[in-house]
C-alpha positions as CSV (number, residue, x, y, z in Angstrom):
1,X,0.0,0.0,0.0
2,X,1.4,3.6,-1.0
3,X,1.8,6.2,1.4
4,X,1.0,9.8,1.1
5,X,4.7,10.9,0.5
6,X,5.2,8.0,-2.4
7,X,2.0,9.3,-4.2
8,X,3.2,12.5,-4.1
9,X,6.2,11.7,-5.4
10,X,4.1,10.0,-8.4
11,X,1.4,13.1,-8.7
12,X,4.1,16.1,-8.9
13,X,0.8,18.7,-10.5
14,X,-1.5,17.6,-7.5
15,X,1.3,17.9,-4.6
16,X,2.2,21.3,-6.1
17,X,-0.8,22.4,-6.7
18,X,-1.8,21.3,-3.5
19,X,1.5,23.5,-1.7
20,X,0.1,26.9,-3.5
21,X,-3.2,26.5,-2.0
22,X,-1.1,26.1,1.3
23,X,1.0,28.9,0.7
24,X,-1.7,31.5,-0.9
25,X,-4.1,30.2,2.2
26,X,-1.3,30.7,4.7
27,X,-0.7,34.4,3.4
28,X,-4.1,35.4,2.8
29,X,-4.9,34.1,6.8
30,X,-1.7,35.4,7.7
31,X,-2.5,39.0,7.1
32,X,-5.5,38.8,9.5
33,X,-3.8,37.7,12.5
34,X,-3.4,40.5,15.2
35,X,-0.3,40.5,16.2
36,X,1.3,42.0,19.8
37,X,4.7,41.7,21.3
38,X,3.7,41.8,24.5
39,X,-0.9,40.3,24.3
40,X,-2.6,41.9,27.0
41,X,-4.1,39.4,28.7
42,X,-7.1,39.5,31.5
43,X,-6.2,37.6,35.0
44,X,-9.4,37.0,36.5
45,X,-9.0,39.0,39.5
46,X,-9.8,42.7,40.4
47,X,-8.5,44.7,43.0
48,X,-9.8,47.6,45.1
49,X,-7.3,49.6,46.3
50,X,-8.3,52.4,49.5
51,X,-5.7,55.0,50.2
52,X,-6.0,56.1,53.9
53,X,-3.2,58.8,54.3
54,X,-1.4,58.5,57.9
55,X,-3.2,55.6,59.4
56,X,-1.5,52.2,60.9
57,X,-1.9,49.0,59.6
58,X,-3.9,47.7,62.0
59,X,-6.2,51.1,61.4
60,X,-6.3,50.2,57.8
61,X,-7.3,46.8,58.9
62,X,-10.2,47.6,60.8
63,X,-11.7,50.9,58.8
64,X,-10.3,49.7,55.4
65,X,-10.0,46.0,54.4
66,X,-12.7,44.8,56.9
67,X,-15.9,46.7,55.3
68,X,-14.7,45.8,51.9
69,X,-14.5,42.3,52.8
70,X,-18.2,41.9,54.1
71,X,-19.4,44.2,51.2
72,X,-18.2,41.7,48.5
73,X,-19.1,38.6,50.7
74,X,-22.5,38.2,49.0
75,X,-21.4,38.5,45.6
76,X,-21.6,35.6,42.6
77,X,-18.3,33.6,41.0
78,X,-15.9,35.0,43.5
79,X,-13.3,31.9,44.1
80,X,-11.1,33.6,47.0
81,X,-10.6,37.3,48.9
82,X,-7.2,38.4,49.9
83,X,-6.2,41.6,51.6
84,X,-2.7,43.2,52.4
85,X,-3.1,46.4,54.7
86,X,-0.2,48.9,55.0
87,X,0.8,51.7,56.9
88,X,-1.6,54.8,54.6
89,X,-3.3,52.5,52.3
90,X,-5.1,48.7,52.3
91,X,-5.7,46.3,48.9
92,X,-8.2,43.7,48.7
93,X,-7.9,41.0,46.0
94,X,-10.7,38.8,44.6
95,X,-10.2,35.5,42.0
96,X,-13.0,35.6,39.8
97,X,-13.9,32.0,39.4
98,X,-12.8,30.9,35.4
99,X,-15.3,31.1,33.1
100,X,-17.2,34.0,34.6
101,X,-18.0,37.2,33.1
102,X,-15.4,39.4,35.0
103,X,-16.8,42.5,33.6
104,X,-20.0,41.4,35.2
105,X,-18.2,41.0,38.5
106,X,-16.6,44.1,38.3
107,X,-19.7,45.6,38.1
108,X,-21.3,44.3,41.0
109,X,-17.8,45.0,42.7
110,X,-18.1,48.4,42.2
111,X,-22.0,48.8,43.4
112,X,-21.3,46.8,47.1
113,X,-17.9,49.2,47.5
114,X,-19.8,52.1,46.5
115,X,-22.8,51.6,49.3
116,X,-20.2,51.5,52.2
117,X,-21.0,54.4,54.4
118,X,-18.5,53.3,57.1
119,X,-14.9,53.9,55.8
120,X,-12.9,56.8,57.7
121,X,-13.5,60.5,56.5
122,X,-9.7,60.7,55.7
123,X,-9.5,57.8,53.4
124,X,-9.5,58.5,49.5
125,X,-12.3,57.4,47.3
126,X,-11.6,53.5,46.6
127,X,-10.2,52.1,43.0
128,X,-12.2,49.3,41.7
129,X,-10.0,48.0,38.5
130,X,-9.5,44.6,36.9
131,X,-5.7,43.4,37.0
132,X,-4.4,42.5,33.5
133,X,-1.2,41.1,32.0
134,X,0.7,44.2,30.4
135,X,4.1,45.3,29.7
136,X,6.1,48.3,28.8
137,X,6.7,48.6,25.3
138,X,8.7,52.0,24.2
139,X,10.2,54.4,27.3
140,X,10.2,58.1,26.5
141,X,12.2,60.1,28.5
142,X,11.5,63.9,28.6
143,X,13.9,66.1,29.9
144,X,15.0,70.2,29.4
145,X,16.2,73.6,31.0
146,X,12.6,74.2,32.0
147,X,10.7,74.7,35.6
148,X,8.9,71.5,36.2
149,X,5.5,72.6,35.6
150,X,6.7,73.4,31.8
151,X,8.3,70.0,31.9
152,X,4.8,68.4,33.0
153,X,3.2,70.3,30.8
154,X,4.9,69.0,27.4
155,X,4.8,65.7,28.5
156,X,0.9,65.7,28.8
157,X,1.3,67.3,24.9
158,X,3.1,64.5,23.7
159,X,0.9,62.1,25.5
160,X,-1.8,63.0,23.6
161,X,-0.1,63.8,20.6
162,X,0.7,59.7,20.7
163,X,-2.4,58.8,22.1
164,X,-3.8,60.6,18.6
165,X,-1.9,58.2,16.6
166,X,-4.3,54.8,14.9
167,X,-1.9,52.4,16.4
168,X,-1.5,53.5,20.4
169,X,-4.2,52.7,22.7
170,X,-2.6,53.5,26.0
171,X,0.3,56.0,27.1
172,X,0.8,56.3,30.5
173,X,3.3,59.4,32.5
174,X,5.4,58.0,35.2
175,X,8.2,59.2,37.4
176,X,6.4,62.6,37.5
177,X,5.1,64.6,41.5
178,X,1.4,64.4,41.5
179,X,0.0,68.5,40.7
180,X,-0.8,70.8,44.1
181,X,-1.3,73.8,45.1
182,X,0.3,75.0,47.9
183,X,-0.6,78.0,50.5
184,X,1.9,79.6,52.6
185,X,0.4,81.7,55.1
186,X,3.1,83.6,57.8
187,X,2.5,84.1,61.5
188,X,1.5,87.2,61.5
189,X,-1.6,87.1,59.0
190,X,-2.6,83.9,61.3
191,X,-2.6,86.0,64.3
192,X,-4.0,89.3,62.5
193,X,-7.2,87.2,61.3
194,X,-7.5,84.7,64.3
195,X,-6.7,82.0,62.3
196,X,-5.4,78.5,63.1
197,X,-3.9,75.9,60.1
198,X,-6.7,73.8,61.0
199,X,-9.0,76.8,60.3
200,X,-7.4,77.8,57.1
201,X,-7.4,73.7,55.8
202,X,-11.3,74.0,56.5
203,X,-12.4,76.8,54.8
204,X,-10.2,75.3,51.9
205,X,-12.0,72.2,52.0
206,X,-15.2,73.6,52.3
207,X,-14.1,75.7,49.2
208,X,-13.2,72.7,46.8
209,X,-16.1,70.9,46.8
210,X,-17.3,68.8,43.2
211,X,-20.8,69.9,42.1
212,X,-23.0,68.9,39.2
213,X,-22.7,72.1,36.7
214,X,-25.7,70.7,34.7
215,X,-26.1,68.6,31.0
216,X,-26.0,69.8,27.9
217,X,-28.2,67.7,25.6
218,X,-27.1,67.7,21.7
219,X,-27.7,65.1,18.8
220,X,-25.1,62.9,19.6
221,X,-26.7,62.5,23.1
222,X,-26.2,64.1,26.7
């Protein structure tokens, strides 16, 4: 009985005609394929992430990582809760069972953490995010004879001048102080207007406060 390699050593048309429709196939499927260096790839877990500036570990533990952990007791296709809390901040980590809809989880994630009433008034807003495989492709360094707010500043221009470009979904700044403002206020004004730090931080506070400036409704929606 004859092989496949003896009859194609006895059908030369049909084997070569048979390797173009390999090769043509192979090119035509070939330029279809997305290709990545480094393919982003979702973990099944999402984090949420509280920072609670000044406070001890075991402070962390108790306003922090405890709420968040009864919050998402209740919720659907979570395999395992971890938490690590930190002198300032506290992380909880939930395994989404495999197979599950993790955008789903996420979701409901977000809706448990968002009803707790209890953390501490000086901890941050929480950070709800789903932890995915991704490297560093290309490092841009940006550096010149400028005051750092001009430095900043460029950088956030090329960010988006990237971030413009078909073929670069995500550009992120690093290595950068996050933007303040700072107010210096001597002695003597303190004393002048009967005025403590604690006073001065207040009235601040009370001053930057996020309100709801309306909608404006146009064709393409709200």
């Amino acid at each position: 009985m004859k092989g496949p390699v003896q009859w194609m050593a006895a059908n030369h048309v049909a084997s070569n005609i048979l390797m173009m429709v390999f090769i043509v196939g192979g090119l035509i499927v070939g330029r279809s394929i997305q290709q990545e260096v480094f393919p982003e790839m979702e973990l099944d877990t999402i984090t949420v992430s509280v920072a609670y500036p000044g406070a001890s570990p075991i402070d962390v533990e108790n306003g922090i990582i405890q709420p968040i952990e009864r919050a998402v007791s209740g919720i659907d296709n979570i395999k395992r809760v971890t938490a690590s809390a930190s002198e300032g901040s506290g992380t909880v980590v939930l395994e989404i069972i495999e197979g599950s809809n993790t955008d789903v989880v996420l979701s409901d994630v977000k809706s448990e953490v968002d009803r707790i009433l209890t953390f501490p008034e000086e901890a941050e807003e929480p950070v709800v995010a789903k932890v995915t495989n991704r490297r560093q492709v290309i490092e841009l360094v940006v550096y010149g004879d400028v005051s750092e707010r001009a430095l900043f500043e460029e950088t956030e221009r090329i960010q988006d001048d990237l971030l413009a470009k078909p073929n670069v979904t995500q550009v992120d700044i690093a290595a950068v102080r996050p933007q303040e403002i700072s107010i210096e206020i001597n002695e003597e004004n303190l004393q002048r207007y009967n005025l403590t730090l604690n006073k001065v931080a207040s009235i601040v506070r009370m001053a930057s406060l996020d309100l709801p400036g309306g909608s404006v409704k146009t064709r393409g929606g709200e």
